[in-house]
N, CA, C and O atoms as a Maestro MAE file, in Angstrom:
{
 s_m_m2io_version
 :::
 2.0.0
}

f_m_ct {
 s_m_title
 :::
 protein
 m_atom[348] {
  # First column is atom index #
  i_m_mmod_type
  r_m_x_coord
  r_m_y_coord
  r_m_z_coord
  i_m_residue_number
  s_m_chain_name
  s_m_pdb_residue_name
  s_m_pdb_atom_name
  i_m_atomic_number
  :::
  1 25 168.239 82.325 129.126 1 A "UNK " " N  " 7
  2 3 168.654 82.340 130.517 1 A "UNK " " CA " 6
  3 2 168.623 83.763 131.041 1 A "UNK " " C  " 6
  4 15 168.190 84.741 130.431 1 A "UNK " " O  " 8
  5 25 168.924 83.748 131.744 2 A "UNK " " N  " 7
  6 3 168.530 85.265 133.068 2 A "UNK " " CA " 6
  7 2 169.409 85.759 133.015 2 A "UNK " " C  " 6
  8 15 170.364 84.984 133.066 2 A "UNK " " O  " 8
  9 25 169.734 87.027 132.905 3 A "UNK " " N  " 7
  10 3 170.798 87.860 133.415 3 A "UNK " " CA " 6
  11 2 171.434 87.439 134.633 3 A "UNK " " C  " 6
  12 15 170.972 86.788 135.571 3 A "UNK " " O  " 8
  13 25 173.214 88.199 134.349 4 A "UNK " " N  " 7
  14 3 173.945 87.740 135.297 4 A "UNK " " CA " 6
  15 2 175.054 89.101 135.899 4 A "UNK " " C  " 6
  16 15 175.152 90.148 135.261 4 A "UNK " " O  " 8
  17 25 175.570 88.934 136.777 5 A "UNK " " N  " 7
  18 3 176.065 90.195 137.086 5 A "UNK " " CA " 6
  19 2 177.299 89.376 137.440 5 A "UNK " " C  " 6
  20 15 177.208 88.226 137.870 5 A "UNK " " O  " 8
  21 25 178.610 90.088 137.221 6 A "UNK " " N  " 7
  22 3 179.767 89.525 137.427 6 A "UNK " " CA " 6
  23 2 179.218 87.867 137.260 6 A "UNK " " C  " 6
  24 15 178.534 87.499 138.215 6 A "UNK " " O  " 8
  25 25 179.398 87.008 136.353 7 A "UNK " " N  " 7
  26 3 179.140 85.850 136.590 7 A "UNK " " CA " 6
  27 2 178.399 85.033 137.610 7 A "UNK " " C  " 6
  28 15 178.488 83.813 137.749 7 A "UNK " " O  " 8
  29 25 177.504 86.033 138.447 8 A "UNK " " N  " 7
  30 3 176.497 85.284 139.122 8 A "UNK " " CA " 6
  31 2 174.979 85.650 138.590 8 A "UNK " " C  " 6
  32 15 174.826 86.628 137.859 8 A "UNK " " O  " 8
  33 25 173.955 84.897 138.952 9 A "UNK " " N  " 7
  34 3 172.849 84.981 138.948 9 A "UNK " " CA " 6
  35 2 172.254 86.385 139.419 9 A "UNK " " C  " 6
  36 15 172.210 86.672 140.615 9 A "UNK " " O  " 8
  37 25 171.827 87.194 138.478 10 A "UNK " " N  " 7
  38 3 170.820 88.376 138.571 10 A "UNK " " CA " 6
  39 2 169.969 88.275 140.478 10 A "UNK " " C  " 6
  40 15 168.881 87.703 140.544 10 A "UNK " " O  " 8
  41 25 170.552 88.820 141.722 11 A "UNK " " N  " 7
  42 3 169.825 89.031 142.475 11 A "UNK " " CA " 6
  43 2 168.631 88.842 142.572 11 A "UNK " " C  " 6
  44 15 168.007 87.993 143.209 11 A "UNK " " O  " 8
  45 25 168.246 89.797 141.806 12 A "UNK " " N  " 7
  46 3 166.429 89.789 141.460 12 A "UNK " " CA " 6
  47 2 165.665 88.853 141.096 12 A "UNK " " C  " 6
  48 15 164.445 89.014 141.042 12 A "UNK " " O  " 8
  49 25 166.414 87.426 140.709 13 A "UNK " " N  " 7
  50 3 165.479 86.799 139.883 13 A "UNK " " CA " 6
  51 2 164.199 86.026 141.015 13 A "UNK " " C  " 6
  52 15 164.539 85.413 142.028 13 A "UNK " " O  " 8
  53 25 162.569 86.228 140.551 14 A "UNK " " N  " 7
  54 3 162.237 85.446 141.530 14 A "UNK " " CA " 6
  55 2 162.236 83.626 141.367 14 A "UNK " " C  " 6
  56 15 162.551 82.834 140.480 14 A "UNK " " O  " 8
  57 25 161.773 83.547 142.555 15 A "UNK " " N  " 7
  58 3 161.904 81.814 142.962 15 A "UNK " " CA " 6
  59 2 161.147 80.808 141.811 15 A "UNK " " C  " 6
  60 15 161.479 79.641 141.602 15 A "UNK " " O  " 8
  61 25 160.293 81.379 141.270 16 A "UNK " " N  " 7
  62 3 159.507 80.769 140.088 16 A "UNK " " CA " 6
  63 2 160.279 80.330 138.988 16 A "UNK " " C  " 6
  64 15 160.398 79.255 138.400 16 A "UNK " " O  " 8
  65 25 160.918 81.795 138.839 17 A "UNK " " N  " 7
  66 3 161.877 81.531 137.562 17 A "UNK " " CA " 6
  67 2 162.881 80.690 138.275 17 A "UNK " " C  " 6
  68 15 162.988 79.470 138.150 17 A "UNK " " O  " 8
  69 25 163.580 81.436 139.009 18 A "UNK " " N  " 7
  70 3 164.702 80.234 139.249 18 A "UNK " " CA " 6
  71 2 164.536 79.047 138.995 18 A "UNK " " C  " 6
  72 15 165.327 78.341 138.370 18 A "UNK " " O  " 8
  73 25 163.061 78.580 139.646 19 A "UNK " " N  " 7
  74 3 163.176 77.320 139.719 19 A "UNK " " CA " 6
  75 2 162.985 76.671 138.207 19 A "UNK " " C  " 6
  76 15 163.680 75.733 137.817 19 A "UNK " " O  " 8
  77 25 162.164 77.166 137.572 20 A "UNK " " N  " 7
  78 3 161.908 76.989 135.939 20 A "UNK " " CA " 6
  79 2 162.637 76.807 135.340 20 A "UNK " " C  " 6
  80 15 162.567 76.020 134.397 20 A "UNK " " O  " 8
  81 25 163.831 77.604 135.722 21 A "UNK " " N  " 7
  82 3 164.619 77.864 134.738 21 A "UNK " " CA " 6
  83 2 166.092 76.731 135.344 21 A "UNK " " C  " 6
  84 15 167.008 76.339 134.621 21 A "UNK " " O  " 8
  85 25 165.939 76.461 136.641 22 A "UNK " " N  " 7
  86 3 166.391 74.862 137.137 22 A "UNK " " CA " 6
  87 2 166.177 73.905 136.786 22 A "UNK " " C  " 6
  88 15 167.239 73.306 136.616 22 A "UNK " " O  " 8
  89 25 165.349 73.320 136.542 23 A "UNK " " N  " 7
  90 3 164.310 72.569 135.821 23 A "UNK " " CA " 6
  91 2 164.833 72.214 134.531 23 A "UNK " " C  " 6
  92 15 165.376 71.145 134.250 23 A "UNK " " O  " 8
  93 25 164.665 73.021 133.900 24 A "UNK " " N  " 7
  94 3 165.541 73.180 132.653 24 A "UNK " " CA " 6
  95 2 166.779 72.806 132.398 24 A "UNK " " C  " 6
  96 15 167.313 71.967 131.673 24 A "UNK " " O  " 8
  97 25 167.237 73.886 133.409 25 A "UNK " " N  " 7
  98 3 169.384 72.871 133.636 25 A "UNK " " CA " 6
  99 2 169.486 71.964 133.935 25 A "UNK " " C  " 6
  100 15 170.621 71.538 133.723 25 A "UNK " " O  " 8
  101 25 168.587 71.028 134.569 26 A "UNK " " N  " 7
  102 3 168.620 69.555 134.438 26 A "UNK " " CA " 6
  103 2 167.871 68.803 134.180 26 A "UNK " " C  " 6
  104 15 167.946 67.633 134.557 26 A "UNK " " O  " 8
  105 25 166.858 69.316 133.399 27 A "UNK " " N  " 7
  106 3 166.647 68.646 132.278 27 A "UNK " " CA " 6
  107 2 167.351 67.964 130.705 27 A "UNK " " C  " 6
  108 15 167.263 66.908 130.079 27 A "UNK " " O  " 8
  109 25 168.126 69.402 130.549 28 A "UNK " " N  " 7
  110 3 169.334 69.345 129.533 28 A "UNK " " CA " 6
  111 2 170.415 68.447 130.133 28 A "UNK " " C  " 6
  112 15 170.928 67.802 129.218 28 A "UNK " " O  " 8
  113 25 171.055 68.104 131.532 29 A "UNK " " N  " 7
  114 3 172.260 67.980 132.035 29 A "UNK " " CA " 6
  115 2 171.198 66.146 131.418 29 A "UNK " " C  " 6
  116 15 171.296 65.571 130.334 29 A "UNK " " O  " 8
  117 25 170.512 65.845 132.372 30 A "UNK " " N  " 7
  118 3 169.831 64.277 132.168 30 A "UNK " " CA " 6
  119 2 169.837 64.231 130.496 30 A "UNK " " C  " 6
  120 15 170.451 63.202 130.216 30 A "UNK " " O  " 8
  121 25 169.525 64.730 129.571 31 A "UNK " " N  " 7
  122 3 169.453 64.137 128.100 31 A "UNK " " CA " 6
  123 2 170.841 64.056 127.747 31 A "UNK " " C  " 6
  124 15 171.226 63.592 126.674 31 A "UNK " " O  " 8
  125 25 171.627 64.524 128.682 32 A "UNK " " N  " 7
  126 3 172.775 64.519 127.613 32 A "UNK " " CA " 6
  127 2 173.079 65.057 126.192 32 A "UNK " " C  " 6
  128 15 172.400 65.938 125.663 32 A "UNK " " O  " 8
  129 25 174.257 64.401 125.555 33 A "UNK " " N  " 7
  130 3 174.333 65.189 124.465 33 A "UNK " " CA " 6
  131 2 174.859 66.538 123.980 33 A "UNK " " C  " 6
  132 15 174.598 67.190 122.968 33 A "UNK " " O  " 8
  133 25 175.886 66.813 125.269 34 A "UNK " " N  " 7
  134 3 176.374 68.286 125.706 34 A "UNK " " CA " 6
  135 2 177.769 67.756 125.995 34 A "UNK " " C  " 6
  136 15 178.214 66.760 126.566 34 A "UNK " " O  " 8
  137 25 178.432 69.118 125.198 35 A "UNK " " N  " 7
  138 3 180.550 68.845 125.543 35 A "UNK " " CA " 6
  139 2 180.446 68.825 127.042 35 A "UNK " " C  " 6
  140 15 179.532 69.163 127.795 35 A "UNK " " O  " 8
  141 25 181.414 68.427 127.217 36 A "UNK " " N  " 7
  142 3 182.033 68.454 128.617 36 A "UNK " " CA " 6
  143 2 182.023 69.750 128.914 36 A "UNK " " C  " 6
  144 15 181.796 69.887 130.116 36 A "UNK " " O  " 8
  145 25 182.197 70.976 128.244 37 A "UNK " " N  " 7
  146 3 182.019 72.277 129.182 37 A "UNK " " CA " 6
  147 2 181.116 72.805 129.027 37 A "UNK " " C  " 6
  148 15 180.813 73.421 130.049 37 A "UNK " " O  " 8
  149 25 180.261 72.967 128.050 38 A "UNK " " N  " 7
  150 3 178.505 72.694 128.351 38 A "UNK " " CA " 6
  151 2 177.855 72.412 129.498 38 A "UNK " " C  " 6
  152 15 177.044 73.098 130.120 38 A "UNK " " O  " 8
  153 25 178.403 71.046 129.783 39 A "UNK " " N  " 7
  154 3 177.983 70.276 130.791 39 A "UNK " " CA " 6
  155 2 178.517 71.152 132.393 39 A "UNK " " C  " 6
  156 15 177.920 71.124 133.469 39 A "UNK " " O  " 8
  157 25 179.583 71.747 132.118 40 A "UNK " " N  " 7
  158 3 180.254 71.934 133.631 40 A "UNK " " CA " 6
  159 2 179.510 73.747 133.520 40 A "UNK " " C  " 6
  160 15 179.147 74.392 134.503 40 A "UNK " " O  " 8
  161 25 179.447 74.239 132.039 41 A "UNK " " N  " 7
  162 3 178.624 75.230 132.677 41 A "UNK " " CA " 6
  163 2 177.169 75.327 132.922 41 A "UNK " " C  " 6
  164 15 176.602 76.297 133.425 41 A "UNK " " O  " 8
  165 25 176.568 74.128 132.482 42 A "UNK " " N  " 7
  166 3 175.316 73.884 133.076 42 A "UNK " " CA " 6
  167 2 175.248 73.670 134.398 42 A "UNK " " C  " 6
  168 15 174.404 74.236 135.093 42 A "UNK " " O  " 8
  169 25 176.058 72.900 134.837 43 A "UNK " " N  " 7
  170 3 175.871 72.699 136.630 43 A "UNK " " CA " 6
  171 2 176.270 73.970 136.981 43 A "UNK " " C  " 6
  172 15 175.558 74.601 137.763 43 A "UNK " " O  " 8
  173 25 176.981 74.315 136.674 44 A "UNK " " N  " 7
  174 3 177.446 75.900 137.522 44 A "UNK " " CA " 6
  175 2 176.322 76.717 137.818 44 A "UNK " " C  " 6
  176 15 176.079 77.214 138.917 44 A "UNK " " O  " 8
  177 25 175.369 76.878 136.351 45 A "UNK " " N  " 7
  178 3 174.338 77.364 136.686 45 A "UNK " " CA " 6
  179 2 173.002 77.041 136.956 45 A "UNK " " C  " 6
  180 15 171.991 77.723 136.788 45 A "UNK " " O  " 8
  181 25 173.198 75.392 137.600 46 A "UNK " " N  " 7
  182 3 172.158 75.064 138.309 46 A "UNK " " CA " 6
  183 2 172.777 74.955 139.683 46 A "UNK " " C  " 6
  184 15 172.166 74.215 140.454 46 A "UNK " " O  " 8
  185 25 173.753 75.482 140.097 47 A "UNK " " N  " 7
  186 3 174.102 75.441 141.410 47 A "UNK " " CA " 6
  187 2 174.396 77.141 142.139 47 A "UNK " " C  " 6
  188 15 174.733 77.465 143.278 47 A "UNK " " O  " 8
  189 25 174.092 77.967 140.907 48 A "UNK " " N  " 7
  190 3 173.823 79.070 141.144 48 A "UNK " " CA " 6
  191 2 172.267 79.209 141.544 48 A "UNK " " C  " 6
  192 15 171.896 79.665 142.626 48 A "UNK " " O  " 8
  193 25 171.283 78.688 140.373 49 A "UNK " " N  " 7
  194 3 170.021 78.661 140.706 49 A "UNK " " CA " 6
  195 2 169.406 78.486 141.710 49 A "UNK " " C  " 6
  196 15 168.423 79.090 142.141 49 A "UNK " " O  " 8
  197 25 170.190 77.318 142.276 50 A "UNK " " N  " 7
  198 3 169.565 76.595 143.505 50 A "UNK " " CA " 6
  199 2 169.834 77.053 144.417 50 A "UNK " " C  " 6
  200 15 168.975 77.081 145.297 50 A "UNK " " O  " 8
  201 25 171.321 77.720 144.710 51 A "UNK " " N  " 7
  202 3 171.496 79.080 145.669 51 A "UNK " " CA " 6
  203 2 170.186 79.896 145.655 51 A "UNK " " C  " 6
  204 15 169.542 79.789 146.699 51 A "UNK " " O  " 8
  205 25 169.681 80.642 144.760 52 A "UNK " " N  " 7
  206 3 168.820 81.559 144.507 52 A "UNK " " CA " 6
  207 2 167.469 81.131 145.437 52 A "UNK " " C  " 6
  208 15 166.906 81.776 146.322 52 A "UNK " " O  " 8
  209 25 167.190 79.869 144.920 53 A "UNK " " N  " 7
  210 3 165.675 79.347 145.335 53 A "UNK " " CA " 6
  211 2 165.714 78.998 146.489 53 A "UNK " " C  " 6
  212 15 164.649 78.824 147.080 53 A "UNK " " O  " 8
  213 25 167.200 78.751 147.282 54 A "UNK " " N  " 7
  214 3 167.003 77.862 148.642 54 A "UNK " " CA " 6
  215 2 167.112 79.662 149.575 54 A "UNK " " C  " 6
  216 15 166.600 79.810 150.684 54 A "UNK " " O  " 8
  217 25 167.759 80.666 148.935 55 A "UNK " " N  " 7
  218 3 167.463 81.666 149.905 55 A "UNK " " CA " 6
  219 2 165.936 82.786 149.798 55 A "UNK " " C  " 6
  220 15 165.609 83.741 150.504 55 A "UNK " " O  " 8
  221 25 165.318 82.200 148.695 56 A "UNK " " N  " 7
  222 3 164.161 82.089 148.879 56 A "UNK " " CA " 6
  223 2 163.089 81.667 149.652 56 A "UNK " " C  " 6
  224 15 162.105 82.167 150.197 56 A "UNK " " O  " 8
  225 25 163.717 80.352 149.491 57 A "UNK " " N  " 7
  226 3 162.619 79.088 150.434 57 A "UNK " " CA " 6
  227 2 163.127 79.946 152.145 57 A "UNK " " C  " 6
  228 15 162.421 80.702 152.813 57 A "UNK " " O  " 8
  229 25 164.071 79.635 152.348 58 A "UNK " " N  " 7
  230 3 164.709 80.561 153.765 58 A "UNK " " CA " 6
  231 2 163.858 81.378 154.496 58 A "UNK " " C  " 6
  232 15 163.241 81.266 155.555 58 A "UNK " " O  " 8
  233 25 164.035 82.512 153.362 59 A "UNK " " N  " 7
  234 3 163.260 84.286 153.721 59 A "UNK " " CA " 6
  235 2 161.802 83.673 153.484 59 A "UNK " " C  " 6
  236 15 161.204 84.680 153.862 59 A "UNK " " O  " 8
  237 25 161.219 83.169 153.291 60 A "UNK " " N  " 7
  238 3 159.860 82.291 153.346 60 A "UNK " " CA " 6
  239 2 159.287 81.749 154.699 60 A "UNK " " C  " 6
  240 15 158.252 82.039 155.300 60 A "UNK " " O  " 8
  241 25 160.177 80.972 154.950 61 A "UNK " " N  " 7
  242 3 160.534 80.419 156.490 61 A "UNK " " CA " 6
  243 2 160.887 81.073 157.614 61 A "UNK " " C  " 6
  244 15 160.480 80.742 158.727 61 A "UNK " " O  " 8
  245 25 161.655 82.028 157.396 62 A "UNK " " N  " 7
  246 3 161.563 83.005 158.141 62 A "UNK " " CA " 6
  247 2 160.495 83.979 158.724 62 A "UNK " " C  " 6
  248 15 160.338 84.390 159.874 62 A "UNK " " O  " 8
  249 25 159.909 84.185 157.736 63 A "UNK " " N  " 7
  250 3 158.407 84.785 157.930 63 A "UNK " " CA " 6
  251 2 157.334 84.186 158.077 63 A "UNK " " C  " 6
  252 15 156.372 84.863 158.440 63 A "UNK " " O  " 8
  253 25 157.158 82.789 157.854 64 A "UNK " " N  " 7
  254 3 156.210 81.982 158.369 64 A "UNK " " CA " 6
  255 2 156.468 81.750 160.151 64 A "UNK " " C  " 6
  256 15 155.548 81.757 160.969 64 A "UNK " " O  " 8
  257 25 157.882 81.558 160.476 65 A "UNK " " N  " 7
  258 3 158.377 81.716 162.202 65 A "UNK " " CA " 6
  259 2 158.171 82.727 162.649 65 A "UNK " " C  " 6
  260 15 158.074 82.621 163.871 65 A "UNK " " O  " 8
  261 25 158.034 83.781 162.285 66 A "UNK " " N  " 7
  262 3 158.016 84.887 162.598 66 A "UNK " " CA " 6
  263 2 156.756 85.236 163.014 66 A "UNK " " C  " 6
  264 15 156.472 85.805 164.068 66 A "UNK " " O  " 8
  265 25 155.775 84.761 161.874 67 A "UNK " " N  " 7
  266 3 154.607 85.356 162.320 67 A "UNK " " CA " 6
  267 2 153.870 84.206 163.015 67 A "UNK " " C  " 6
  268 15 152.722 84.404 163.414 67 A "UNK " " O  " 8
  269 25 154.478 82.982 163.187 68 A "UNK " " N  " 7
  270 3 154.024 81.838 164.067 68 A "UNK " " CA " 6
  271 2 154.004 82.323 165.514 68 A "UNK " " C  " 6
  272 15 153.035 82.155 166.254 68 A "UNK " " O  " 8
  273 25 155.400 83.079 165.955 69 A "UNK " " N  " 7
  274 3 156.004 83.416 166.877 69 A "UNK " " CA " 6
  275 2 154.966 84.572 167.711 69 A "UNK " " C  " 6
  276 15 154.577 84.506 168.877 69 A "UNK " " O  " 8
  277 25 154.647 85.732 166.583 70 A "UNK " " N  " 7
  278 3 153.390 86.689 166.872 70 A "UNK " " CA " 6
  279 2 152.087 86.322 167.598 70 A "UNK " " C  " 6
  280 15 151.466 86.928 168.472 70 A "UNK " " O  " 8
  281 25 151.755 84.652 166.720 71 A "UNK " " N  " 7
  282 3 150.693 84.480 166.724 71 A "UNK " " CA " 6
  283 2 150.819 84.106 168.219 71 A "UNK " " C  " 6
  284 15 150.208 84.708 169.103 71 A "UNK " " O  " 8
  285 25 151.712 82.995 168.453 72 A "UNK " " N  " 7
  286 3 151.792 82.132 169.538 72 A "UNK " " CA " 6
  287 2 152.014 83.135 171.338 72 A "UNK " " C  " 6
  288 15 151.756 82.870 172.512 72 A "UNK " " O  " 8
  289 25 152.636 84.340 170.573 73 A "UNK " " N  " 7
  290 3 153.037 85.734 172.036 73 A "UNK " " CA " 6
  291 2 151.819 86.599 172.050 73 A "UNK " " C  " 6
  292 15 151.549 87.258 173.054 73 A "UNK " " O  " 8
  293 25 150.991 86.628 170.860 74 A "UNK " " N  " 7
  294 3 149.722 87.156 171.043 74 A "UNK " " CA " 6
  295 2 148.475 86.421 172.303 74 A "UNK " " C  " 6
  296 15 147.889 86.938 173.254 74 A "UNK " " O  " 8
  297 25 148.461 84.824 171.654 75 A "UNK " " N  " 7
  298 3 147.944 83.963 172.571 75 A "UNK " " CA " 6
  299 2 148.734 83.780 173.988 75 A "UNK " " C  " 6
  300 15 148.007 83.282 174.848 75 A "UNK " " O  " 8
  301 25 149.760 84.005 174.323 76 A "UNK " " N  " 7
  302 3 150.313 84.102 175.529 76 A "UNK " " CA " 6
  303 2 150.203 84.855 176.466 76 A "UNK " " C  " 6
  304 15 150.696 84.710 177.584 76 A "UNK " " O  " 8
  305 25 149.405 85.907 175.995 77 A "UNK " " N  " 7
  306 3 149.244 87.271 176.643 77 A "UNK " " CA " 6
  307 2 147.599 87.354 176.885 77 A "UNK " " C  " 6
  308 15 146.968 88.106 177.628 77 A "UNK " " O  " 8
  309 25 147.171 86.392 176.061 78 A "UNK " " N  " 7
  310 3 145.668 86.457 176.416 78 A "UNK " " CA " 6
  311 2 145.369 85.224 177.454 78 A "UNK " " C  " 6
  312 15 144.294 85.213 178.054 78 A "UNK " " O  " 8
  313 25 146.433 84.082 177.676 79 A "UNK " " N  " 7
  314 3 146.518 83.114 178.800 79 A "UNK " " CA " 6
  315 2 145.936 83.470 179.887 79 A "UNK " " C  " 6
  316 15 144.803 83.087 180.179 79 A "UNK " " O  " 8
  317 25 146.851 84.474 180.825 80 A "UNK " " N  " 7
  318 3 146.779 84.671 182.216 80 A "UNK " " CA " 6
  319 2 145.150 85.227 182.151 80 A "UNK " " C  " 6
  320 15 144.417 84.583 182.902 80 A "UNK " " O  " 8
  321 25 144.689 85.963 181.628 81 A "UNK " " N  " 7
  322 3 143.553 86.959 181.571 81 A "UNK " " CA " 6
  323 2 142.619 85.963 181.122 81 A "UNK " " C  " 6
  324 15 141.513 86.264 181.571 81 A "UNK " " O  " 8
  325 25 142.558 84.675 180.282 82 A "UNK " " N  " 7
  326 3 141.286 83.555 180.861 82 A "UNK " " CA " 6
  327 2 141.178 82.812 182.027 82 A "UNK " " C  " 6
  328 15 140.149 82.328 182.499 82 A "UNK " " O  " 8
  329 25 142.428 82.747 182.507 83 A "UNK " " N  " 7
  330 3 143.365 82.150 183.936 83 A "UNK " " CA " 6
  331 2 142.339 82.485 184.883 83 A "UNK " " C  " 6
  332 15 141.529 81.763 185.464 83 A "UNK " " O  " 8
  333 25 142.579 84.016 184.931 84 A "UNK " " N  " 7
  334 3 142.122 84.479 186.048 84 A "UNK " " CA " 6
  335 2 140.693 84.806 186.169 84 A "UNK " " C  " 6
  336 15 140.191 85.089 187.257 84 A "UNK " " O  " 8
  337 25 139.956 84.765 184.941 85 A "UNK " " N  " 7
  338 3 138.397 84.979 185.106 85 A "UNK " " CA " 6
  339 2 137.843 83.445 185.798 85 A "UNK " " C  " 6
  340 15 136.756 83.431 186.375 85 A "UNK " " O  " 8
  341 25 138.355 82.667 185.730 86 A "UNK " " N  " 7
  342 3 137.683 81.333 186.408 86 A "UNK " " CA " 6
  343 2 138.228 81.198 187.808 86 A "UNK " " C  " 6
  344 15 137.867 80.171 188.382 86 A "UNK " " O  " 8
  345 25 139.083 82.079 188.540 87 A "UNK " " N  " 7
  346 3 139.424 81.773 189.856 87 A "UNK " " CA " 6
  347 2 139.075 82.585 190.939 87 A "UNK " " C  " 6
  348 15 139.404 82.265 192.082 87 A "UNK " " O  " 8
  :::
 }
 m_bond[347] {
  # First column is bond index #
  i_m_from
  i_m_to
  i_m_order
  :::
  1 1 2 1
  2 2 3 1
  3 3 4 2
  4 3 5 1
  5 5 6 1
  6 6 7 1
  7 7 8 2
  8 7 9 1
  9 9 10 1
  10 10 11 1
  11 11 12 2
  12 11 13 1
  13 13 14 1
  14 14 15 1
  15 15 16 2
  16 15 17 1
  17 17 18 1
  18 18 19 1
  19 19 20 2
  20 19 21 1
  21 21 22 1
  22 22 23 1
  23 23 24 2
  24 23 25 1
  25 25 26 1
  26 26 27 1
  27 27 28 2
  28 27 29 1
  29 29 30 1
  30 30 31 1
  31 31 32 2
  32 31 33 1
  33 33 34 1
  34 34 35 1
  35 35 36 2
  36 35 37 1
  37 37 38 1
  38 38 39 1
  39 39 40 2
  40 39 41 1
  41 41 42 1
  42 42 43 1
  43 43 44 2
  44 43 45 1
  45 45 46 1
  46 46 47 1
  47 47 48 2
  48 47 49 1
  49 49 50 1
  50 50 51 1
  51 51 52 2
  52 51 53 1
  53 53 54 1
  54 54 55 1
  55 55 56 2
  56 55 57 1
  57 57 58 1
  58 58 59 1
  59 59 60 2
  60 59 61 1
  61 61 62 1
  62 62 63 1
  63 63 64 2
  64 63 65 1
  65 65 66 1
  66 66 67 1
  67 67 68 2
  68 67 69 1
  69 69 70 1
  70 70 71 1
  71 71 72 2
  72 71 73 1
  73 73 74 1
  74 74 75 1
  75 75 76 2
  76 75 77 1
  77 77 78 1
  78 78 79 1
  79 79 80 2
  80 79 81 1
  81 81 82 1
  82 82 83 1
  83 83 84 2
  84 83 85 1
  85 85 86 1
  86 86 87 1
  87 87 88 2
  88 87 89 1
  89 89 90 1
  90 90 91 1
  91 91 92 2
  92 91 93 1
  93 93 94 1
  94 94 95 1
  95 95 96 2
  96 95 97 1
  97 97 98 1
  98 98 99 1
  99 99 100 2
  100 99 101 1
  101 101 102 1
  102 102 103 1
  103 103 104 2
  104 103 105 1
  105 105 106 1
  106 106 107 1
  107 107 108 2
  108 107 109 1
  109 109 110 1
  110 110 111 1
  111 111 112 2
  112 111 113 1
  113 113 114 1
  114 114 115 1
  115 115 116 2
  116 115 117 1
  117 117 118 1
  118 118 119 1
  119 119 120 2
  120 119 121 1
  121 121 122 1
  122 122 123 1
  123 123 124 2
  124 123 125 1
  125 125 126 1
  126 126 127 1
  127 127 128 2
  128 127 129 1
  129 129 130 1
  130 130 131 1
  131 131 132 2
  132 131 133 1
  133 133 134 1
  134 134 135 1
  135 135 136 2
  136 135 137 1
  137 137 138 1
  138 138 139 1
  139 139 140 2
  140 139 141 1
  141 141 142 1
  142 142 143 1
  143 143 144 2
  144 143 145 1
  145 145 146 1
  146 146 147 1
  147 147 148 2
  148 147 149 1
  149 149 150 1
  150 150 151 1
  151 151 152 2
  152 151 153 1
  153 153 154 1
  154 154 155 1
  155 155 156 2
  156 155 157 1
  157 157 158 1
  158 158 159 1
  159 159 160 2
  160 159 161 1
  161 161 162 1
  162 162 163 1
  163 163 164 2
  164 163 165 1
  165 165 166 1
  166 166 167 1
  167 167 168 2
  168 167 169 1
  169 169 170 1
  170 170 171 1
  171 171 172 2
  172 171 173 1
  173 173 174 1
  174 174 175 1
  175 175 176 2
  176 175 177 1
  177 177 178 1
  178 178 179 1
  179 179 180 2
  180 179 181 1
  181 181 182 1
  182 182 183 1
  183 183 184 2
  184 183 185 1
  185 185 186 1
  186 186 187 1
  187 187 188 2
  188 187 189 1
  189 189 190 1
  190 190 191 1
  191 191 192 2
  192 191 193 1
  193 193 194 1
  194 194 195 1
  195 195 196 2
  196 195 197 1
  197 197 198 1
  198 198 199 1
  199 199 200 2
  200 199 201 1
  201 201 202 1
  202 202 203 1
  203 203 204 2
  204 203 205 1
  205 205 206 1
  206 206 207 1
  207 207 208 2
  208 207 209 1
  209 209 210 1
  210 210 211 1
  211 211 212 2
  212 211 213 1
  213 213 214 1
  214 214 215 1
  215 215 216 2
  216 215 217 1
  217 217 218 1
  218 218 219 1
  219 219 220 2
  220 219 221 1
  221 221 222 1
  222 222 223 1
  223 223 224 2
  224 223 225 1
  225 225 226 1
  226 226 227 1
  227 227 228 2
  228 227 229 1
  229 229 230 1
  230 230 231 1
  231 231 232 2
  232 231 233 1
  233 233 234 1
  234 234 235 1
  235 235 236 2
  236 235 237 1
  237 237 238 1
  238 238 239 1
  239 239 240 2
  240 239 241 1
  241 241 242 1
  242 242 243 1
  243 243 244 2
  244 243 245 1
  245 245 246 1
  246 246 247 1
  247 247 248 2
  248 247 249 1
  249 249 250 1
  250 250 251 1
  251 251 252 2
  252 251 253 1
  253 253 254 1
  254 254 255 1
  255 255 256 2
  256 255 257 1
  257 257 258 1
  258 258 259 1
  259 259 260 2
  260 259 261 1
  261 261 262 1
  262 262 263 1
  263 263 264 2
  264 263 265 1
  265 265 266 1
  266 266 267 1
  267 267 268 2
  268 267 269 1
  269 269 270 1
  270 270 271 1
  271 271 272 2
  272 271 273 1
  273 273 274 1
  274 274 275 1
  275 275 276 2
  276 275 277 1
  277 277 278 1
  278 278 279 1
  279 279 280 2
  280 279 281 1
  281 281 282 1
  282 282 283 1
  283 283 284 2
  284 283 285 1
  285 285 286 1
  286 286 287 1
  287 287 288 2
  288 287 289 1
  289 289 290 1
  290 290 291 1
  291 291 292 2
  292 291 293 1
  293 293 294 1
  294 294 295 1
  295 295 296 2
  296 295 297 1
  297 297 298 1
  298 298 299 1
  299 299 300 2
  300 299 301 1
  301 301 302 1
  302 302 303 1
  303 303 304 2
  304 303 305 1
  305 305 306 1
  306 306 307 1
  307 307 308 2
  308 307 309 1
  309 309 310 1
  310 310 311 1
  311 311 312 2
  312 311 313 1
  313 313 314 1
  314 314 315 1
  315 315 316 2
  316 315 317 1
  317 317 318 1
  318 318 319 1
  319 319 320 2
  320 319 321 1
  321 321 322 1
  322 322 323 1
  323 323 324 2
  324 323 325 1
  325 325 326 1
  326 326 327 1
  327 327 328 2
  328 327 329 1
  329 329 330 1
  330 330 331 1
  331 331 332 2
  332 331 333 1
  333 333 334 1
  334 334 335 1
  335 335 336 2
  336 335 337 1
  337 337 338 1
  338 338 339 1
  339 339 340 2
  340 339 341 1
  341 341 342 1
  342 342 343 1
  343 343 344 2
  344 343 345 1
  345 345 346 1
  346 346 347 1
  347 347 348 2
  :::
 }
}
């Protein structure tokens, strides 16, 4: 497993691993076969993980709007100026 800082998930880790390494925590949690605190620190740290990957997915999304937003104020600005060559 990944480094942890004060009992959370290593900042740094990227979304790959996270998720891999999610994958994993419930993979183990579904076979069973784990004490009860096994089990409760496995979810802990698939609910850390999934923190990790969903502010991933986020900052992802963010920059896909972002540069949607560019694209779409770039084309907005070239509007008026086909506008006006046909009138």
């Amino acid at each position: 497993m990944s480094s942890r800082v004060d009992g959370r998930v290593d900042e740094a880790l990227g979304y790959e691993q996270a998720r891999d390494e999610l994958i994993e925590v419930v993979r183990r949690l579904e076979a069973g076969g784990t004490t009860l605190e096994e089990s409760l620190a496995l979810w802990e740290r698939g609910e850390e993980l999934a923190k990790v990957c969903r502010r991933w997915l986020e900052g992802a999304r963010a920059r896909l709007d972002a540069a949607l937003a560019e694209e779409a104020a770039e084309e907005a600005g070239r509007e008026p100026a086909d506008g006006d060559a046909g009138g």
